[in-house]
Structure formats: C-alpha cells, structure tokens
C-alpha angles and dihedrals in degrees: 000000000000082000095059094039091052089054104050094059082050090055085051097041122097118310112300098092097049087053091048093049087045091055099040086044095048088223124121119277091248090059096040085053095045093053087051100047100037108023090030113036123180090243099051090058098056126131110210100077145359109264134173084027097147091037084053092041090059095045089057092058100038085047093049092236084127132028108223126019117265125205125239088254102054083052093052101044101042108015114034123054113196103205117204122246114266 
C-alpha cells in the first residue's frame, strides 16, 4: 500500500508522469493530461476510506457491471475490507 501510494503523488507530481503515460498510451501529451487531471483525480484515488460508494454503486448497475443495485451497506459488510495501517 505505501508503494501505490507512492506512486500515485508521483503521478501527480510535476510532468514526468504525464509524459510517461503519453508515451505507454501512444496519445498526445494534452489528452494524456487531460485523462489524469478530469477522469483520475488525485482525490478519487485516495487510500484511507471508501468514498463515492453510492455514485459508483449506480454507475455498476447503469453501466450493466452488476446486475441489481446493491445498497452501501451490502458493499461494506460483504465486499469491501478496510485493513488497518501497520
């Protein structure tokens, strides 16, 4: 986990990510920018707690990745295991 999140302020961190994604991902720098900074924010990325969980629930089922909605409370209590910091 301190790898990833490592990885993720350098993705956020000056330019050389976003010329290293540009580059893996064959697109021009701009749109490689532009899916960083609006689909991928920093935020959304973060470690410390599920966020968003209802938004993204919705989305599953719009999007037809599950079949039924589920609540907030099916996902925490049989999806989603929060570890505690070593």
């Amino acid at each position: 986990m301190r790898a990833l999140s490592r990885a993720i302020d350098w993705a956020y961190t000056g330019d050389a990510a976003i010329d290293a994604y540009a580059a893996y991902a064959k697109v021009p720098r701009a749109l490689a920018q532009r899916t960083r900074d609006e689909f991928y924010p920093k935020e959304s990325l973060q470690l410390g707690e599920v966020r968003g969980l209802d938004l993204t629930l919705k989305q599953a089922v719009e999007f037809k990745y599950i079949n039924a909605p589920l609540t907030a409370a099916d996902v925490r209590s049989k999806l989603i295991e929060i570890l505690a910091p070593n």
